[in-house]
N, CA, C and O atoms as CSV, one atom per row, in Angstrom:
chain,resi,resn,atom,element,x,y,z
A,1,UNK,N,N,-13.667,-95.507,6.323
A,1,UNK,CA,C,-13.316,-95.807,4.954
A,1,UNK,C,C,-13.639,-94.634,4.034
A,1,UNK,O,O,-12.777,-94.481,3.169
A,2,UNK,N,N,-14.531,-93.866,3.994
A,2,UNK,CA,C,-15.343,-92.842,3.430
A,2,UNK,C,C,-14.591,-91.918,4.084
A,2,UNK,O,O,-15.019,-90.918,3.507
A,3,UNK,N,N,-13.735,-91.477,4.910
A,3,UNK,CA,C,-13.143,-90.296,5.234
A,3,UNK,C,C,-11.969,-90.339,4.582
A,3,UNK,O,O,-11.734,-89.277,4.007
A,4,UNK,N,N,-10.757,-91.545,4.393
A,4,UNK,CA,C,-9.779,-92.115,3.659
A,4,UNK,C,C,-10.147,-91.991,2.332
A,4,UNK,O,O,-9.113,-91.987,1.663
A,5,UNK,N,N,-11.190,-91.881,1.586
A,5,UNK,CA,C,-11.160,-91.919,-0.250
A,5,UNK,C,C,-11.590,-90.469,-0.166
A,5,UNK,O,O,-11.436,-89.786,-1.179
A,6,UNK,N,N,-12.035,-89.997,0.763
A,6,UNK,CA,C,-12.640,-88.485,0.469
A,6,UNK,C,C,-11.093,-87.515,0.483
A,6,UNK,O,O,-10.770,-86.603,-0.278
A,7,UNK,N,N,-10.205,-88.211,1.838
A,7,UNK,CA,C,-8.798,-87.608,1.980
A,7,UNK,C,C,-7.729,-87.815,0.656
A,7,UNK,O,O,-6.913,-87.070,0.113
A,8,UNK,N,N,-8.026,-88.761,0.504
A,8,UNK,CA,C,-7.060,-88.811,-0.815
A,8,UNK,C,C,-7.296,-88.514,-2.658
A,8,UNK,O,O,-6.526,-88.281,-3.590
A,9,UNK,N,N,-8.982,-88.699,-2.496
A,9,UNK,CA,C,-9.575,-87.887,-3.267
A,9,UNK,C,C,-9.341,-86.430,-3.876
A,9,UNK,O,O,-9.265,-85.869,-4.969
A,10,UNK,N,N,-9.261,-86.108,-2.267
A,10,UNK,CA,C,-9.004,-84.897,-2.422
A,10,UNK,C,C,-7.302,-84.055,-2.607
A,10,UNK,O,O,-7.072,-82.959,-3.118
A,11,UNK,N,N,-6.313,-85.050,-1.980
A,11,UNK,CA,C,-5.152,-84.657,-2.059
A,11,UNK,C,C,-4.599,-84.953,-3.853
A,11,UNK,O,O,-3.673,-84.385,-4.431
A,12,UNK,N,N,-5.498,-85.983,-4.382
A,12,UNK,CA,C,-4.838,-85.811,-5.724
A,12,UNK,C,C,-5.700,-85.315,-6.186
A,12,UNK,O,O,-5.723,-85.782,-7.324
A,13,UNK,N,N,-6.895,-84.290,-6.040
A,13,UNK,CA,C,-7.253,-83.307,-6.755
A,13,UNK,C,C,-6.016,-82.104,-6.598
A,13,UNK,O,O,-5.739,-81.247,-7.438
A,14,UNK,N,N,-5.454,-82.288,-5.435
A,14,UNK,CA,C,-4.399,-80.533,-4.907
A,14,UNK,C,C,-3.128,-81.114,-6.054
A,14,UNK,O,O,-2.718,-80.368,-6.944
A,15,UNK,N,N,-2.597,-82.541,-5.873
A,15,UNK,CA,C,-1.456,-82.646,-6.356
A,15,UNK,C,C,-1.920,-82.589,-8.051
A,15,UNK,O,O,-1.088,-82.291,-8.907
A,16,UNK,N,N,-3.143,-82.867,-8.343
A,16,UNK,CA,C,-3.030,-82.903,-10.281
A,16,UNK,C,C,-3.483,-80.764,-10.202
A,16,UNK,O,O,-3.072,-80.110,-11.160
A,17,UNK,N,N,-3.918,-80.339,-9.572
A,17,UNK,CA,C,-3.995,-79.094,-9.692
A,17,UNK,C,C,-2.704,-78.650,-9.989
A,17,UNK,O,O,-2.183,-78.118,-10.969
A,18,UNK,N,N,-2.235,-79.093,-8.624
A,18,UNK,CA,C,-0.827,-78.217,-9.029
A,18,UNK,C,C,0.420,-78.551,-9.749
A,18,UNK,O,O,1.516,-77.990,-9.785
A,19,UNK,N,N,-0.167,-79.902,-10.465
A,19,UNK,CA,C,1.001,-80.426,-11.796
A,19,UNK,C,C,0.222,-79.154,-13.083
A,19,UNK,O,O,0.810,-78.335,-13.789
A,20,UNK,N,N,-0.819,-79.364,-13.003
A,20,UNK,CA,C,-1.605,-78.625,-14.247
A,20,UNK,C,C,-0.860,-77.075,-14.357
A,20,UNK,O,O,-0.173,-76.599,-15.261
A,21,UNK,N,N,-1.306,-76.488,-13.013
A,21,UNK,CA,C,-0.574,-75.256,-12.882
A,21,UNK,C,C,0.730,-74.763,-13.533
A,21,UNK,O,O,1.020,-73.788,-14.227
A,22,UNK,N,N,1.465,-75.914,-12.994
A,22,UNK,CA,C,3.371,-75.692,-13.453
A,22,UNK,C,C,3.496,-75.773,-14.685
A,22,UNK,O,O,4.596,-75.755,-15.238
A,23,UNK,N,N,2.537,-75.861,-15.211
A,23,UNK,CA,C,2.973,-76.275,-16.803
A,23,UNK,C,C,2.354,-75.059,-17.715
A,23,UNK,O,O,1.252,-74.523,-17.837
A,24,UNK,N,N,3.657,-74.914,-18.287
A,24,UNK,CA,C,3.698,-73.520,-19.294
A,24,UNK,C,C,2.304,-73.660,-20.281
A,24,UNK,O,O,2.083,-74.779,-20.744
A,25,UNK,N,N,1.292,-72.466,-20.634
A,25,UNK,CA,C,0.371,-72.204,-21.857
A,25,UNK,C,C,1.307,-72.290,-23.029
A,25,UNK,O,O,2.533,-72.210,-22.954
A,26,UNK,N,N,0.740,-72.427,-23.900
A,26,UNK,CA,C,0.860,-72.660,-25.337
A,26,UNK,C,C,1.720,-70.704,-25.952
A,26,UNK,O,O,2.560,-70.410,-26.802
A,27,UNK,N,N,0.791,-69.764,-24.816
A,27,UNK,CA,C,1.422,-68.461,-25.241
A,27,UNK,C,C,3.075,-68.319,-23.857
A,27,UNK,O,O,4.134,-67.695,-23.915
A,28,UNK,N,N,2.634,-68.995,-23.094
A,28,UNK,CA,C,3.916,-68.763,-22.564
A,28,UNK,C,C,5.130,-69.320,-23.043
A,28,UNK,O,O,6.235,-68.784,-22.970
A,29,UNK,N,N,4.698,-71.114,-23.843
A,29,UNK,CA,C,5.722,-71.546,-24.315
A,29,UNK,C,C,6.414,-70.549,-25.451
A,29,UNK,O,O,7.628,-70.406,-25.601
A,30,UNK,N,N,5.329,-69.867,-26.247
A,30,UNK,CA,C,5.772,-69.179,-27.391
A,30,UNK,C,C,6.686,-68.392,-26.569
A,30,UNK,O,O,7.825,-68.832,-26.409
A,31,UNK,N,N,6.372,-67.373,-26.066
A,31,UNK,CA,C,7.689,-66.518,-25.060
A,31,UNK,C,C,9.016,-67.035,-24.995
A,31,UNK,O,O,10.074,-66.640,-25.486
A,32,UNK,N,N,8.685,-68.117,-24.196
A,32,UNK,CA,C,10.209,-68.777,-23.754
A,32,UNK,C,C,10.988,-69.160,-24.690
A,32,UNK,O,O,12.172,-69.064,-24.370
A,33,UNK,N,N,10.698,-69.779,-26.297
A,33,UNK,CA,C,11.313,-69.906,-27.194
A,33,UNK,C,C,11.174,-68.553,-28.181
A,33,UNK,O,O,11.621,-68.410,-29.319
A,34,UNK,N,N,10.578,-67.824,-27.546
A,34,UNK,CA,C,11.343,-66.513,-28.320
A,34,UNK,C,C,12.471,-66.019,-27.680
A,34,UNK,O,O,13.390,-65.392,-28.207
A,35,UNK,N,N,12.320,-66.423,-26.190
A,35,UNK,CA,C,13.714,-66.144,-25.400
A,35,UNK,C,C,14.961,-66.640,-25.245
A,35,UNK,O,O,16.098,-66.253,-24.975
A,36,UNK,N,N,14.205,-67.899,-25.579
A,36,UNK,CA,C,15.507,-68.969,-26.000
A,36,UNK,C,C,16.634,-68.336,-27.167
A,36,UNK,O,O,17.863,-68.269,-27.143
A,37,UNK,N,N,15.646,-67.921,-28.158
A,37,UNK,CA,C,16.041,-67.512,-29.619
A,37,UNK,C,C,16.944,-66.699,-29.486
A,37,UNK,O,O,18.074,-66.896,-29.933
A,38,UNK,N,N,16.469,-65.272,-28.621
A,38,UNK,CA,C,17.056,-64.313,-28.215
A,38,UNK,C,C,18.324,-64.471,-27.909
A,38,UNK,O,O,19.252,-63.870,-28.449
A,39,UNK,N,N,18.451,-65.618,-26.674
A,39,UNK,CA,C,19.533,-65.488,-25.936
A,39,UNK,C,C,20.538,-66.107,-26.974
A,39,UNK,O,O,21.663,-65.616,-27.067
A,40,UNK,N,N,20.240,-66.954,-27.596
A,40,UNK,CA,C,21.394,-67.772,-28.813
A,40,UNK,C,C,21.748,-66.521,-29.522
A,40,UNK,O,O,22.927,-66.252,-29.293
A,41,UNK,N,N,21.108,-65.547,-30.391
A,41,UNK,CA,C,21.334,-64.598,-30.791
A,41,UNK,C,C,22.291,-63.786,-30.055
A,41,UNK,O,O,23.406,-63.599,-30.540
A,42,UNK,N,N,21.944,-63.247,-28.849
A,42,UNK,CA,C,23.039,-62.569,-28.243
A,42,UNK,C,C,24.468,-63.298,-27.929
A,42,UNK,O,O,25.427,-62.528,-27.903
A,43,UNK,N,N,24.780,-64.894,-27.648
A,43,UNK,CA,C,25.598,-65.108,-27.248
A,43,UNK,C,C,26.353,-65.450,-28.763
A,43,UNK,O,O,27.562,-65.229,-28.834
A,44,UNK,N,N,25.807,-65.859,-29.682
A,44,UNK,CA,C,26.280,-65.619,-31.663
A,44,UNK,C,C,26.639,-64.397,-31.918
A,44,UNK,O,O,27.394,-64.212,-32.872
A,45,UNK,N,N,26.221,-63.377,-31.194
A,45,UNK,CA,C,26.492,-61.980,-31.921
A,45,UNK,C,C,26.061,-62.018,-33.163
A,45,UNK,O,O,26.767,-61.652,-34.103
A,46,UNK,N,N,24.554,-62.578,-33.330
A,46,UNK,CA,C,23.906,-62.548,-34.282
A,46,UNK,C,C,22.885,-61.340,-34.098
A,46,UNK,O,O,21.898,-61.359,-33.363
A,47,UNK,N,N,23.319,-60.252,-34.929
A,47,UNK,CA,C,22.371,-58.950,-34.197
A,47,UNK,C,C,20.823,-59.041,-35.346
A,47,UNK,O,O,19.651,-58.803,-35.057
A,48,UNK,N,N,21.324,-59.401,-36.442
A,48,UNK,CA,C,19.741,-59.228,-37.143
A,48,UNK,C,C,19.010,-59.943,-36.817
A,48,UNK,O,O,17.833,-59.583,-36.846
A,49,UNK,N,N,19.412,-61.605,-36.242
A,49,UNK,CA,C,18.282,-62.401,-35.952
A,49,UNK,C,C,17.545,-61.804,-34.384
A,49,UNK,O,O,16.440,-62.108,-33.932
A,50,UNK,N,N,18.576,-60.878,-33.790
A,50,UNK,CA,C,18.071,-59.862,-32.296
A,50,UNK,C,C,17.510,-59.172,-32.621
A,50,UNK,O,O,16.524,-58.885,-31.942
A,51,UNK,N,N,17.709,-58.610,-33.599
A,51,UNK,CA,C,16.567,-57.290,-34.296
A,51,UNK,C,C,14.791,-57.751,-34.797
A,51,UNK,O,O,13.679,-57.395,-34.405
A,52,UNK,N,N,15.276,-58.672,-35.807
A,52,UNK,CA,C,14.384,-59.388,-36.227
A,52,UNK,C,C,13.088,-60.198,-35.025
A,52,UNK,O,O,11.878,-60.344,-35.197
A,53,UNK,N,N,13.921,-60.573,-33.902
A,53,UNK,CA,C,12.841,-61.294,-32.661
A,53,UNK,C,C,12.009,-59.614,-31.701
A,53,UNK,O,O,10.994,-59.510,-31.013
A,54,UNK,N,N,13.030,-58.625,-32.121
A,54,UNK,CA,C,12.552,-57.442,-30.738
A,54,UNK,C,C,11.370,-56.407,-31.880
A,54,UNK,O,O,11.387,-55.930,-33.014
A,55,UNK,N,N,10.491,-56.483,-30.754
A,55,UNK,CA,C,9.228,-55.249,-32.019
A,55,UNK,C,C,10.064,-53.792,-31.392
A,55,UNK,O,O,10.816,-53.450,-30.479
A,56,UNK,N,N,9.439,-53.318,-32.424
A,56,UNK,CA,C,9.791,-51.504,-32.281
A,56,UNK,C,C,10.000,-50.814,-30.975
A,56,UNK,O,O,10.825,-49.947,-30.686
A,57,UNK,N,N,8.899,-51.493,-30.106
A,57,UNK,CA,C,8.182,-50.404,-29.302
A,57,UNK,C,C,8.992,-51.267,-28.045
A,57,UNK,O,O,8.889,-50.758,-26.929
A,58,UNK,N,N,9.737,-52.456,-28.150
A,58,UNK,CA,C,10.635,-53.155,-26.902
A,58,UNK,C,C,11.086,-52.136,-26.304
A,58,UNK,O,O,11.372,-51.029,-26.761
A,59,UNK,N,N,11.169,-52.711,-24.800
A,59,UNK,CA,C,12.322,-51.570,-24.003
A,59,UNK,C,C,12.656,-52.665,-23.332
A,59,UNK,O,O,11.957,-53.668,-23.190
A,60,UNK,N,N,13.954,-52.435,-22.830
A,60,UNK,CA,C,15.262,-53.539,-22.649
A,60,UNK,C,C,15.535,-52.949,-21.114
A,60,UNK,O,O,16.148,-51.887,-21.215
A,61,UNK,N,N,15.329,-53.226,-20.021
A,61,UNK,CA,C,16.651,-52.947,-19.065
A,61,UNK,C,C,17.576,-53.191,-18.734
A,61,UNK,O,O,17.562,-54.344,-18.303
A,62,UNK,N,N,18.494,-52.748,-18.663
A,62,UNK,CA,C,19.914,-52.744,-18.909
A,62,UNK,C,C,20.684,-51.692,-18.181
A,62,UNK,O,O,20.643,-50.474,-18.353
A,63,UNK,N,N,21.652,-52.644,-17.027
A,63,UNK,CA,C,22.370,-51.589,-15.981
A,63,UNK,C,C,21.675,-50.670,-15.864
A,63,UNK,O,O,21.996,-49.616,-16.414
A,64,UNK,N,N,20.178,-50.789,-14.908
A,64,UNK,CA,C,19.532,-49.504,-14.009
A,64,UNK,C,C,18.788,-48.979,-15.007
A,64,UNK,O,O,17.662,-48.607,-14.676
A,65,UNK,N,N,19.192,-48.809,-16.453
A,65,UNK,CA,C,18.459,-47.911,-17.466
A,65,UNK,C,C,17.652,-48.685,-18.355
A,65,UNK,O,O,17.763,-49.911,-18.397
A,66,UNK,N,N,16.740,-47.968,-19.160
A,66,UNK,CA,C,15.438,-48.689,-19.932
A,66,UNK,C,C,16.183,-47.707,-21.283
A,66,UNK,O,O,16.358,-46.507,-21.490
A,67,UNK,N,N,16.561,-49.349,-22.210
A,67,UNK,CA,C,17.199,-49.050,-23.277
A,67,UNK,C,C,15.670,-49.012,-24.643
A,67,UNK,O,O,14.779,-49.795,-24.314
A,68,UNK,N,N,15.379,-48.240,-25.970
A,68,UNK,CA,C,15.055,-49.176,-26.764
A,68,UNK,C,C,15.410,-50.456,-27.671
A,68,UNK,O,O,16.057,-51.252,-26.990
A,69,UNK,N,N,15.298,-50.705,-28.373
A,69,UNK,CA,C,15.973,-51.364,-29.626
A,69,UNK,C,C,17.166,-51.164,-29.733
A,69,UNK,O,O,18.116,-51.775,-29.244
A,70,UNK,N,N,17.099,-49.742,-30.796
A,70,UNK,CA,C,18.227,-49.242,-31.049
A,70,UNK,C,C,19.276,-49.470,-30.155
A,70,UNK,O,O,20.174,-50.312,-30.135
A,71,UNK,N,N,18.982,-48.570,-29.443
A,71,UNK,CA,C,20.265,-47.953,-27.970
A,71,UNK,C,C,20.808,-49.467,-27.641
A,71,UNK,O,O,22.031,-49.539,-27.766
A,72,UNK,N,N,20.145,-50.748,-27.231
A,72,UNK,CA,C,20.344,-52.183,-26.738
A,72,UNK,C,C,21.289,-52.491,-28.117
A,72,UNK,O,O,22.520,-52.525,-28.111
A,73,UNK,N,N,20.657,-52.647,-28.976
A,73,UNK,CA,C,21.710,-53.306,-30.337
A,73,UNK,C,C,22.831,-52.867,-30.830
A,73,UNK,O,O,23.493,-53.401,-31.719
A,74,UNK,N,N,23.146,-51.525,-30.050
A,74,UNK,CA,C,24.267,-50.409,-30.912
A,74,UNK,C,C,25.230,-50.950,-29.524
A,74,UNK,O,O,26.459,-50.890,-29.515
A,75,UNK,N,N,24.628,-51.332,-28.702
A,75,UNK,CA,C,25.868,-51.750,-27.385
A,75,UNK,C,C,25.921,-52.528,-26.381
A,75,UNK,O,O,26.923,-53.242,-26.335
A,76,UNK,N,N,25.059,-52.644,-25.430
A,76,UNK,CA,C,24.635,-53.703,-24.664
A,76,UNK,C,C,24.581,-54.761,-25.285
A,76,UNK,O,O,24.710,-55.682,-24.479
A,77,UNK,N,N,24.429,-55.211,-26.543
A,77,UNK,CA,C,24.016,-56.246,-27.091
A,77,UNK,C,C,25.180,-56.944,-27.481
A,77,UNK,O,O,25.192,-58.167,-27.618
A,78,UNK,N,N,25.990,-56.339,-27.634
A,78,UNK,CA,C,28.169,-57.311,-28.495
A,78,UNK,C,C,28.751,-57.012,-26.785
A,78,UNK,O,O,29.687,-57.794,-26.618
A,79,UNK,N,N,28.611,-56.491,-25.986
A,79,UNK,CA,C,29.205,-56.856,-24.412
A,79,UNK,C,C,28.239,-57.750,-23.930
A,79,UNK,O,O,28.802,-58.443,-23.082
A,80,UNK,N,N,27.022,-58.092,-24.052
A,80,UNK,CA,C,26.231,-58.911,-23.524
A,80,UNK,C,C,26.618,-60.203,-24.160
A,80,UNK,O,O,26.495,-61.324,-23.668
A,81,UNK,N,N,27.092,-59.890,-25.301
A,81,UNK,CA,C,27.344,-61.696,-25.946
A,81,UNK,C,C,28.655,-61.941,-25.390
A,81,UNK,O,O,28.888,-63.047,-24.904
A,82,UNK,N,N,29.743,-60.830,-25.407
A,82,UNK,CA,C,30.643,-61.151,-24.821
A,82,UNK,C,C,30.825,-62.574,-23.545
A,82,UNK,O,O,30.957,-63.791,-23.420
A,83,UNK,N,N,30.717,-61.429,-22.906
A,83,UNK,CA,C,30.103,-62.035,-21.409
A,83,UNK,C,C,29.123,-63.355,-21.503
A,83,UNK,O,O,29.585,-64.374,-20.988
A,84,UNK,N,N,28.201,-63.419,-21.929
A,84,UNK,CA,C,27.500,-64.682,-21.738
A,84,UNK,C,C,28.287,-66.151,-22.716
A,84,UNK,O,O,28.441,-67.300,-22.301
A,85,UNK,N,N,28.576,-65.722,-23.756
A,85,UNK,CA,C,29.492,-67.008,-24.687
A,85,UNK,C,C,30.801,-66.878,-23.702
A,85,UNK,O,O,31.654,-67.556,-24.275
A,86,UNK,N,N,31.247,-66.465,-22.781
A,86,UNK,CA,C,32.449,-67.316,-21.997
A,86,UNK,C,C,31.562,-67.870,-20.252
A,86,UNK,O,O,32.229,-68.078,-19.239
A,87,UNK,N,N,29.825,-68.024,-20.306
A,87,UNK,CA,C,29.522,-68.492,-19.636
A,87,UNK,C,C,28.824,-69.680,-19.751
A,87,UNK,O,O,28.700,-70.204,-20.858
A,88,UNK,N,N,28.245,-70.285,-18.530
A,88,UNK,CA,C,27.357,-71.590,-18.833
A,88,UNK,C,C,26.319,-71.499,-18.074
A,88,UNK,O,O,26.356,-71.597,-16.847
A,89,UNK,N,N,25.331,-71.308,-18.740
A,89,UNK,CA,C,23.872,-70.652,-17.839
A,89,UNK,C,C,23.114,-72.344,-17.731
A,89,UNK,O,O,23.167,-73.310,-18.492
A,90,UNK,N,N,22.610,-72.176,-16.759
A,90,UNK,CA,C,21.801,-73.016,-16.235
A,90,UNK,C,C,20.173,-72.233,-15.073
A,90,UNK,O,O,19.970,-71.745,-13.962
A,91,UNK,N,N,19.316,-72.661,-16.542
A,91,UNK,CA,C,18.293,-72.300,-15.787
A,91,UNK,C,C,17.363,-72.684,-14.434
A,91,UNK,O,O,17.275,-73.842,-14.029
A,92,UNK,N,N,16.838,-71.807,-13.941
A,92,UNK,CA,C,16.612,-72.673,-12.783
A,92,UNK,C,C,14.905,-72.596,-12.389
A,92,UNK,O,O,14.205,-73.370,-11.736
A,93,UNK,N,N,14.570,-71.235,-13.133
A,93,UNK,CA,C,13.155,-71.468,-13.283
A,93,UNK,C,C,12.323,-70.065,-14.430
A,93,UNK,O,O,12.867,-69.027,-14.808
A,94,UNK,N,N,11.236,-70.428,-14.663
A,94,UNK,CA,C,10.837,-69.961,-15.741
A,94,UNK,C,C,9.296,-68.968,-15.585
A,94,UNK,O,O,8.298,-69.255,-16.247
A,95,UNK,N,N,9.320,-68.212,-14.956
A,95,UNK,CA,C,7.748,-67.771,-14.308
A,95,UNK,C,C,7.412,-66.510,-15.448
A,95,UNK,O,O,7.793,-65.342,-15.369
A,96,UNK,N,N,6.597,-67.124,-16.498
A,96,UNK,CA,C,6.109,-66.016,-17.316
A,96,UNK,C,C,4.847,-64.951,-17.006
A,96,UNK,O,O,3.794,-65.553,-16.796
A,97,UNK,N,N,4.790,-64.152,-16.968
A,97,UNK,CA,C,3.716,-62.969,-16.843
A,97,UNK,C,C,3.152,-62.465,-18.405
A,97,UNK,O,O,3.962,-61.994,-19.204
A,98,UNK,N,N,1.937,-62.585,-18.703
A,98,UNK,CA,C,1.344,-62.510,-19.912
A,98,UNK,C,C,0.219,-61.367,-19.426
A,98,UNK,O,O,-0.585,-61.666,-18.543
A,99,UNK,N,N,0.204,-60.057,-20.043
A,99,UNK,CA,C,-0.523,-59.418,-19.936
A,99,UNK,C,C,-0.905,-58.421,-21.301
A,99,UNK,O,O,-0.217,-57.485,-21.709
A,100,UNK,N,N,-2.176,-58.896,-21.863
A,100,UNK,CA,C,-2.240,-57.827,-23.287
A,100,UNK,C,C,-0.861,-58.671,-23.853
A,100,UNK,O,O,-0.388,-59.796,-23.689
A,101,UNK,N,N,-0.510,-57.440,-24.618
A,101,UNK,CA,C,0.306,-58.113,-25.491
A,101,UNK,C,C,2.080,-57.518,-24.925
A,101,UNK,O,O,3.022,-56.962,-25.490
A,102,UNK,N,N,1.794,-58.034,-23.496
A,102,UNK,CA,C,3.197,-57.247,-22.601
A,102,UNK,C,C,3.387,-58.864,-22.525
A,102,UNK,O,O,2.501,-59.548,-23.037
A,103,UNK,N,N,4.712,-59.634,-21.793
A,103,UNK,CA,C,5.510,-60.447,-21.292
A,103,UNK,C,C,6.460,-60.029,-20.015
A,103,UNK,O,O,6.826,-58.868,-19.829
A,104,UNK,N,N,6.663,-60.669,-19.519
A,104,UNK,CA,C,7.414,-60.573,-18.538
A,104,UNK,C,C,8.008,-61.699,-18.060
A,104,UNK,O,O,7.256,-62.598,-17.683
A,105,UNK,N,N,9.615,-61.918,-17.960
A,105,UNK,CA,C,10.322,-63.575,-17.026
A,105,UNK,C,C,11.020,-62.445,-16.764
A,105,UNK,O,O,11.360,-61.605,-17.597
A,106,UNK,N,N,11.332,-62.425,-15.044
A,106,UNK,CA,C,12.040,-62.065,-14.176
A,106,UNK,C,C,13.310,-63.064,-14.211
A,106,UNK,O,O,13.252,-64.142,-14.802
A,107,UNK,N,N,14.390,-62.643,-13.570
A,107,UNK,CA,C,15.441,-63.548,-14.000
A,107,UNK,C,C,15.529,-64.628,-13.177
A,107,UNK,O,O,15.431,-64.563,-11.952
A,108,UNK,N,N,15.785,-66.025,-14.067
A,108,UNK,CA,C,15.268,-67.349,-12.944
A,108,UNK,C,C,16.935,-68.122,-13.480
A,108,UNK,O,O,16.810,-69.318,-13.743
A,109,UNK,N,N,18.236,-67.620,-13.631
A,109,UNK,CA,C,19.202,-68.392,-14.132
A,109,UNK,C,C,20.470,-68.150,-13.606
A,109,UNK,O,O,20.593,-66.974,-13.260
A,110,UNK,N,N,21.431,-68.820,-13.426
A,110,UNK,CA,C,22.617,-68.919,-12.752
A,110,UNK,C,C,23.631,-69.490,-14.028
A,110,UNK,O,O,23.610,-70.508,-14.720
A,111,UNK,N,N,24.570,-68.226,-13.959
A,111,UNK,CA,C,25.847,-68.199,-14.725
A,111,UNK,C,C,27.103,-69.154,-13.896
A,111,UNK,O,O,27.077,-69.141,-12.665
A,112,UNK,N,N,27.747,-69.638,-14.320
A,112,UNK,CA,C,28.842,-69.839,-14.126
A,112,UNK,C,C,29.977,-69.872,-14.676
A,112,UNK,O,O,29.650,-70.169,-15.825
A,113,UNK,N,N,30.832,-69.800,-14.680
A,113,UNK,CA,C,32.370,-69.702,-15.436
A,113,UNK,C,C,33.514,-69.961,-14.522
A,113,UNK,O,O,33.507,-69.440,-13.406
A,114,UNK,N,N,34.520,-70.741,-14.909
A,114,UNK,CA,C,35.576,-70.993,-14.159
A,114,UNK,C,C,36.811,-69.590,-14.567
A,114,UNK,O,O,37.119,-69.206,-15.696
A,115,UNK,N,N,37.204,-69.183,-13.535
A,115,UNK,CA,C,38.316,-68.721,-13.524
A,115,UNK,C,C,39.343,-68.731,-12.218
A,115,UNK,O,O,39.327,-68.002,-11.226
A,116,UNK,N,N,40.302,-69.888,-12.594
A,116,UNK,CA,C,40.690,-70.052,-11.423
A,116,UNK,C,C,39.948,-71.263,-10.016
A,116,UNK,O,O,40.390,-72.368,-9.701
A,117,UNK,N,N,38.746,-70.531,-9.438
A,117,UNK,CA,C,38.441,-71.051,-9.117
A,117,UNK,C,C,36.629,-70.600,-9.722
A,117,UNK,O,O,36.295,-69.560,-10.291
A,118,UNK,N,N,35.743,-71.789,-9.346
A,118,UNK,CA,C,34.479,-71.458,-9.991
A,118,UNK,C,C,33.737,-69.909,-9.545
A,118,UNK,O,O,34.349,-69.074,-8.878
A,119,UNK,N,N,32.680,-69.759,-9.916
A,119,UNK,CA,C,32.232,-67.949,-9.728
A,119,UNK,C,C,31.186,-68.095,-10.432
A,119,UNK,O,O,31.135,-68.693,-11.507
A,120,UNK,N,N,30.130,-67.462,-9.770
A,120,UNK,CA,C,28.874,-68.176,-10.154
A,120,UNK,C,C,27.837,-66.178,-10.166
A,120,UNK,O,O,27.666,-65.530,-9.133
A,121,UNK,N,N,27.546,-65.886,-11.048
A,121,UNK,CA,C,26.319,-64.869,-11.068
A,121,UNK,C,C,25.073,-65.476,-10.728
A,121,UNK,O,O,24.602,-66.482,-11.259
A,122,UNK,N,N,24.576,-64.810,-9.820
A,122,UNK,CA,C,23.003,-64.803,-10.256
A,122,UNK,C,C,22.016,-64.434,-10.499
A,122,UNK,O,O,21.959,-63.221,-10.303
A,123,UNK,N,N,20.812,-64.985,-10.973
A,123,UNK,CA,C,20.089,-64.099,-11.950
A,123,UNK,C,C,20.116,-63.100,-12.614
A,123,UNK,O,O,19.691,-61.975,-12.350
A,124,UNK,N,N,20.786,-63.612,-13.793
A,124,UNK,CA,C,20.863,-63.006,-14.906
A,124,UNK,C,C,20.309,-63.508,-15.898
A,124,UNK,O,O,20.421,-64.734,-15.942
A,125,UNK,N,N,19.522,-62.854,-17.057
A,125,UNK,CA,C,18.829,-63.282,-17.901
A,125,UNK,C,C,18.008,-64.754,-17.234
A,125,UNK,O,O,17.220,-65.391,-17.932
C-alpha cells in the first residue's frame, strides 16, 4: 500500500512539474505579445507600429543575413507582409529563451496557403 501512494505520489509530483514548466513566465508572456504585435504589424504593413515595437540596437535575420532596423523596415518588412497576409499561420509551439535583456523564439509555425492545391511552409516566423 505504501509503495502505491509513494508511486503515485510521486508521478503527480513529475506530471504537476511538468504542467508548471510548460507554462510561459510573466517575461516570456510579455515577448510573445510583443511578437504577436509584431507579426499583425508586418502582415498590416503597419511600419511605425514595427518601428515603434523594435529597439535601436535589434538585429533581424533575414534570408542568411543579419539586418538592423533600418535595413529590415526599408524592405524585408512590405515583402514580408506581402507574403504572410496571403497566408494562414498556425502556430505550433512557442519556446522562449530569456537572457539579460536578449529574447529568443526559434521558429515554431506552419504557413499555409491554397494555390491550386494546398502548400504548406515551415517554420517560419
Amino acid at each position: 500500500m505504501f509503495t502505491r501512494i509513494s508511486l503515485t505520489a510521486a508521478l503527480l509530483f513529475i506530471i504537476g512539474t511538468s504542467i508548471s514548466v510548460s507554462q510561459p513566465s510573466a517575461s516570456e508572456k510579455s515577448v510573445i505579445k510583443t511578437l504577436d504585435a509584431f507579426h499583425r504589424a508586418i502582415i498590416d504593413n503597419d511600419s511605425q507600429t514595427a518601428q515603434n515595437l523594435l529597439s535601436e540596437s535589434v538585429r533581424i535575420l533575414e534570408g542568411g543575413n543579419i539586418e538592423t532596423k533600418e535595413e529590415y523596415l526599408s524592405h524585408h518588412f512590405h515583402s514580408d507582409g506581402k507574403f504572410l497576409s496571403a497566408m494562414k499561420r498556425e502556430v505550433e509551439a512557442r519556446n522562449v529563451t530569456i537572457k539579460g535583456n536578449t529574447a529568443a523564439i526559434p521558429p515554431g509555425s506552419q504557413l499555409t496557403r491554397e494555390l491550386g492545391a494546398p502548400t504548406a511552409i515551415e517554420n517560419w516566423i
